[in-house]
N, CA, C and O of each residue as an XYZ file, in Angstrom:
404
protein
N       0.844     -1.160      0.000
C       0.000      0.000      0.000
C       0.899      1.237      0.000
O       1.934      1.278      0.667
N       0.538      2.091     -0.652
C       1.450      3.420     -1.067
C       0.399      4.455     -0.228
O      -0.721      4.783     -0.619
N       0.998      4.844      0.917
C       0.753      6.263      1.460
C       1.975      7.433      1.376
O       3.199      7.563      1.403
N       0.727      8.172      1.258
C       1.759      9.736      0.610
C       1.849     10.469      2.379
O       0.724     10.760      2.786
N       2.942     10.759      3.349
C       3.044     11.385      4.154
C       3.390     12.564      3.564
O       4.008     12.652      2.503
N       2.799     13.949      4.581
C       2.338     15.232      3.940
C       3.266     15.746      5.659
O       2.768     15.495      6.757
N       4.673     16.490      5.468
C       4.876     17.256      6.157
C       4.358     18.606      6.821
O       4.561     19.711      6.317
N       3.807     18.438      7.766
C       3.075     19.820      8.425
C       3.581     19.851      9.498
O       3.979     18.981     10.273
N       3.533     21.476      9.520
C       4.403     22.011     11.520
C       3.126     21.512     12.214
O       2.359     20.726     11.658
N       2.895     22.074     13.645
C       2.077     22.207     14.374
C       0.895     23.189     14.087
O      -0.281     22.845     13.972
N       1.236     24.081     14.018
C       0.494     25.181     13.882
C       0.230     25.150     12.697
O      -0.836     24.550     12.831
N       0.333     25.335     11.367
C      -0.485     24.698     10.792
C      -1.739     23.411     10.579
O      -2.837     23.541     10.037
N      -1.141     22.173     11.204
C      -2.088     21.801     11.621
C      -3.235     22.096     12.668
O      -4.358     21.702     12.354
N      -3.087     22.704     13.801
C      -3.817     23.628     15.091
C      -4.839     24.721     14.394
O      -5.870     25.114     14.939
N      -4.293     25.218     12.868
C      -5.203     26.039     12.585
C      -6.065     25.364     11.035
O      -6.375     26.158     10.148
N      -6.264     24.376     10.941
C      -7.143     23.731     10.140
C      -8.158     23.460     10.383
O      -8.168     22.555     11.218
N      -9.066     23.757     10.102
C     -10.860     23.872     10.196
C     -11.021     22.661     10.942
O     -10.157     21.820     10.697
N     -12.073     22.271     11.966
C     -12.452     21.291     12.380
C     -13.723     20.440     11.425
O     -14.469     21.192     10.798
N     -13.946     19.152     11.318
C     -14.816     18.374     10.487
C     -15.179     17.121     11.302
O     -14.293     16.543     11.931
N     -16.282     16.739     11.312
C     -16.745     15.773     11.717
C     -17.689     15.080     10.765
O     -17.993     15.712      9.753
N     -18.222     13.817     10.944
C     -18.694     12.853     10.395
C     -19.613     11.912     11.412
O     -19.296     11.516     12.533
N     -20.976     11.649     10.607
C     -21.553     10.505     11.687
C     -22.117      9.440     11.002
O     -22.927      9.582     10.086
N     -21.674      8.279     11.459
C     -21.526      6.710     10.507
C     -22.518      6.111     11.015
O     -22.496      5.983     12.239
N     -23.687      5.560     10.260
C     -24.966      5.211     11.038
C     -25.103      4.310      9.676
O     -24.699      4.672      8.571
N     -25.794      2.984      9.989
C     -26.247      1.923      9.276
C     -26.410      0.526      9.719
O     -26.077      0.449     10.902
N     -26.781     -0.579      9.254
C     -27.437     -1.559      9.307
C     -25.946     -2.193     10.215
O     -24.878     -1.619     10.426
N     -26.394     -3.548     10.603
C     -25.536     -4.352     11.300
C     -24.633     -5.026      9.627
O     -25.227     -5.239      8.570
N     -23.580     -5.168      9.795
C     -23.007     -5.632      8.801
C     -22.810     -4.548      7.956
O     -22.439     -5.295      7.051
N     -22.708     -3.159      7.315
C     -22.685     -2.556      6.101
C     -21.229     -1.760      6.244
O     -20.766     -0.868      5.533
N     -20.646     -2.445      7.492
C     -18.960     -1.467      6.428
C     -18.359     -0.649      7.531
O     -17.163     -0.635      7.821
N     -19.794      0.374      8.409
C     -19.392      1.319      9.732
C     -18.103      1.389      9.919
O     -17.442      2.343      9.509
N     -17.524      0.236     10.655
C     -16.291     -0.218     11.508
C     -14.945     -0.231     11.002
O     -13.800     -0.095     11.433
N     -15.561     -0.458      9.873
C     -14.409     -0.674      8.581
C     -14.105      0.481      7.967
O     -12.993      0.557      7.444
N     -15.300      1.982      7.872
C     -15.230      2.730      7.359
C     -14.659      3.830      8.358
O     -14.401      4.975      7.988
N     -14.511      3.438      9.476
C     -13.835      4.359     10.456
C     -12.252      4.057     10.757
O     -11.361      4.707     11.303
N     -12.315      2.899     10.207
C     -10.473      2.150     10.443
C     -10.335      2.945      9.814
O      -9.938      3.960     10.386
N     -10.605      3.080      7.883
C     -10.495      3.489      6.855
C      -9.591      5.094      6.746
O      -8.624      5.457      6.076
N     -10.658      5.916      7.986
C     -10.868      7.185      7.867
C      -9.861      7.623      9.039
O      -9.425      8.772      9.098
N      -9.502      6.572     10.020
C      -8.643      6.858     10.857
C      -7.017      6.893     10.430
O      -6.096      7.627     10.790
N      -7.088      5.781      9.512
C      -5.446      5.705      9.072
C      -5.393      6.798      7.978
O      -4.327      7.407      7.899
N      -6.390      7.140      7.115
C      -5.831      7.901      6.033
C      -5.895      9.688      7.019
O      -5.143     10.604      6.688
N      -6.681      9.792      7.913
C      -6.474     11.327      8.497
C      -5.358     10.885      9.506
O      -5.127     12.005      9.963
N      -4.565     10.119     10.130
C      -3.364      9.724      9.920
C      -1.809      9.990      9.270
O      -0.871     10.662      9.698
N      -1.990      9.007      7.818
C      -1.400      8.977      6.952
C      -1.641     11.159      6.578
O      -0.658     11.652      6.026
N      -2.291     11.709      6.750
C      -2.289     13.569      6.273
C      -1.677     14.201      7.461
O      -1.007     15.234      7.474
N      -1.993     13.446      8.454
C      -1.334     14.400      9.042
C      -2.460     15.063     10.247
O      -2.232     16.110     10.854
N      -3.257     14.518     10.369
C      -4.595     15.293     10.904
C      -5.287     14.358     11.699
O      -5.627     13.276     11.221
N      -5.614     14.777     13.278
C      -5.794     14.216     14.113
C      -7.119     13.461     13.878
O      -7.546     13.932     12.825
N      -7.860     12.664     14.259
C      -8.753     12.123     14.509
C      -9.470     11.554     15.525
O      -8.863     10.560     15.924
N     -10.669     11.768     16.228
C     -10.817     11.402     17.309
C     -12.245     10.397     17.048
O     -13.154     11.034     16.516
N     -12.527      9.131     17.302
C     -13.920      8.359     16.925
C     -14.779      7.950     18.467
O     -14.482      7.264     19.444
N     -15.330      8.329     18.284
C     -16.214      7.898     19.231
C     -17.105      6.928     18.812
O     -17.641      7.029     17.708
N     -17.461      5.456     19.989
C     -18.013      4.153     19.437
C     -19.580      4.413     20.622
O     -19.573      4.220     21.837
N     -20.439      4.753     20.016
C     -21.649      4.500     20.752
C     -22.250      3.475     20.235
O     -23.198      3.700     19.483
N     -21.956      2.459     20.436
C     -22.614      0.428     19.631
C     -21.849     -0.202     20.600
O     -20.697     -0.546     20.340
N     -22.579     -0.482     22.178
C     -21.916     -0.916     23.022
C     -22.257     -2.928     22.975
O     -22.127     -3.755     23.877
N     -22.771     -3.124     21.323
C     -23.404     -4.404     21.437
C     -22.238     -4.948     20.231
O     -22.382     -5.993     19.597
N     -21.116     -4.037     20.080
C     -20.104     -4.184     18.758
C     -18.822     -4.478     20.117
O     -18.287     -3.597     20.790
N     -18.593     -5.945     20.210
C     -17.572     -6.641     21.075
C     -15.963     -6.380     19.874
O     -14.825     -6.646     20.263
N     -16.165     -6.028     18.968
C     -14.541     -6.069     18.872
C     -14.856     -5.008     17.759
O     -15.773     -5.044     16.938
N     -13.678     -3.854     17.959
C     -13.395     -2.765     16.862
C     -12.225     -2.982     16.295
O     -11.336     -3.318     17.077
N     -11.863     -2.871     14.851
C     -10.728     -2.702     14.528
C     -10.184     -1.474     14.615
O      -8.978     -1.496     14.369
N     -10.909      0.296     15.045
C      -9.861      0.821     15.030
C     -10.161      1.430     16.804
O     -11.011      1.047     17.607
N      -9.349      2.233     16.914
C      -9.113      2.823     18.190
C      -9.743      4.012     18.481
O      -9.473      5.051     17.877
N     -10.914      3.911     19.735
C     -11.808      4.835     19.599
C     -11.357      5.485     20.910
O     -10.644      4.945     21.756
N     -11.757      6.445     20.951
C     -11.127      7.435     21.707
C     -12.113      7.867     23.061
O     -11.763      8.338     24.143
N     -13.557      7.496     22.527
C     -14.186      7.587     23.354
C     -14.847      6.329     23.210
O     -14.833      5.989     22.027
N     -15.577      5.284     24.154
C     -15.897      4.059     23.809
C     -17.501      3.907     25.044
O     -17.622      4.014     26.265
N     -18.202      3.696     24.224
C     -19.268      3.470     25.053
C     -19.463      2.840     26.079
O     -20.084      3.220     27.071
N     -18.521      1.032     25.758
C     -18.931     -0.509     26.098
C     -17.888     -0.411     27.247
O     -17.527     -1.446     27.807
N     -17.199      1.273     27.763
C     -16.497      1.339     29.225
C     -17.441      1.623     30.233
O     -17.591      1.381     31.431
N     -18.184      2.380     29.083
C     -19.214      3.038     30.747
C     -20.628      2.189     30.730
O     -21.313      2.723     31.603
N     -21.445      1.016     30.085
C     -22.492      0.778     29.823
C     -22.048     -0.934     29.172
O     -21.076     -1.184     28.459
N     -22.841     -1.690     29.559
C     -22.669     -2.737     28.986
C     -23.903     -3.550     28.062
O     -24.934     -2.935     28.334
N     -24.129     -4.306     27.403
C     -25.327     -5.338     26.997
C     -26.447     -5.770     27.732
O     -27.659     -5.633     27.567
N     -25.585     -6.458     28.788
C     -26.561     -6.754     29.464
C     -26.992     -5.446     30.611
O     -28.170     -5.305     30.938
N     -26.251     -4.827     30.983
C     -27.382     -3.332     31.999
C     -28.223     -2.637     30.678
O     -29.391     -2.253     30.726
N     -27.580     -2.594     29.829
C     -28.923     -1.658     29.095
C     -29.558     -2.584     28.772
O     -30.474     -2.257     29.528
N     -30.200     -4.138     27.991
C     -31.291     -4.548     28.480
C     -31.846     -5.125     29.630
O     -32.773     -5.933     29.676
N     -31.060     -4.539     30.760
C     -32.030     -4.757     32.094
C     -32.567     -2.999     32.448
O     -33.321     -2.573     33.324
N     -32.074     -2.532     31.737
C     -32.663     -1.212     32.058
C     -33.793     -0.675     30.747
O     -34.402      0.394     30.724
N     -33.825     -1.483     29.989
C     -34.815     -1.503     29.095
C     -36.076     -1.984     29.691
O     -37.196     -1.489     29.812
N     -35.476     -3.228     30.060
C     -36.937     -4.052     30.471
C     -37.483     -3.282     31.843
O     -38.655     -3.444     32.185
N     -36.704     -2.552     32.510
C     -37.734     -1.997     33.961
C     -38.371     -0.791     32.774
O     -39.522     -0.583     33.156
N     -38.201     -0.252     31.988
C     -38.500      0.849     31.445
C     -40.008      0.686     31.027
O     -40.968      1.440     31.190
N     -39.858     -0.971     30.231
C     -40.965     -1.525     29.535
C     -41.448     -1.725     30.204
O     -42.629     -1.459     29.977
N     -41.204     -2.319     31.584
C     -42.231     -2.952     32.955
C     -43.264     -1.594     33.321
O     -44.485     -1.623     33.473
N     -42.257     -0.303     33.411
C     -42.928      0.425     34.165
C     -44.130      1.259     33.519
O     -45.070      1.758     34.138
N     -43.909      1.299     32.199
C     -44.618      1.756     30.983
C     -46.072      1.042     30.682
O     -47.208      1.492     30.527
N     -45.439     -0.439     30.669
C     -46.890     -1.405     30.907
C     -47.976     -1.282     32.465
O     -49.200     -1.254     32.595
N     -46.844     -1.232     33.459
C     -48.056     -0.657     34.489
C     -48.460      0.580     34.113
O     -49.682      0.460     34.019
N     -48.128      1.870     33.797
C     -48.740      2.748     33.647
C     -49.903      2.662     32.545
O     -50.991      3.220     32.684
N     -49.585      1.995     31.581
C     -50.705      1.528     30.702
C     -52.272      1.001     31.195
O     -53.423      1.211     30.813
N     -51.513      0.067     32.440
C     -52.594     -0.740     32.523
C     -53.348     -0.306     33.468
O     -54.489     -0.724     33.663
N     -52.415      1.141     34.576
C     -53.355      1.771     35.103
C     -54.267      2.624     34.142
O     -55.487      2.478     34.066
N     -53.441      3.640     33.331
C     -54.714      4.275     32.355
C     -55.344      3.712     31.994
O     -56.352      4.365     32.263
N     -55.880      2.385     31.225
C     -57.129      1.939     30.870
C     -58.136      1.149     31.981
O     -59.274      0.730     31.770
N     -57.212      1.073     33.445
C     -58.698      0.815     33.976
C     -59.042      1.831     34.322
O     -60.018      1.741     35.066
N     -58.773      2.637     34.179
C     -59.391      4.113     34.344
C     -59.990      4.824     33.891
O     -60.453      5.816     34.454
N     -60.208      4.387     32.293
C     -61.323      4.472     31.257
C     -62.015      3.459     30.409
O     -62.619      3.567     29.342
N     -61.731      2.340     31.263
C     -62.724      1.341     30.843
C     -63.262      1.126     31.439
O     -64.141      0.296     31.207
């Protein structure tokens, strides 16, 4: 693989516009792959990159995220904190309709 390294001071880089990106799609379509992708080539320029992984149900990343969801939150607490959500939603349900039926 042929990468072109691009000499830059600091300050030049420090004063280059900031850009962001947000990678959203199906299970399987590329995401993970498209952030390795985007990490080595802003890399390979010269230009920092920072990824943040909110898919705390994605057990292995290939690239290095900087901020990572699956530290602070796991699989199984968010669906146990789903299901009290759903529990508590269904009692409230089931109080409103005996209340108008």
């Amino acid at each position: 693989m042929n990468i072109i390294k691009l000499s830059l001071t600091t300050a030049q880089i420090n004063n280059m516009p900031l850009f962001g990106q947000v990678v959203v799609g199906p299970p399987g379509a590329g995401k993970s792959t498209y952030c390795l992708g985007m990490q080595m080539f802003c890399n390979a320029i010269g230009r920092k990159a920072a990824i943040v992984n909110l898919d705390f149900a994605n057990d292995v990343l290939p690239y290095t995220a900087t901020i990572d969801v699956r530290k602070l939150i796991t699989l199984q607490v968010e669906y146990t904190i789903t299901q009290m959500i759903f529990a508590h939603l269904l009692q409230r349900l089931q109080l409103i309709s005996s209340v108008f039926v």
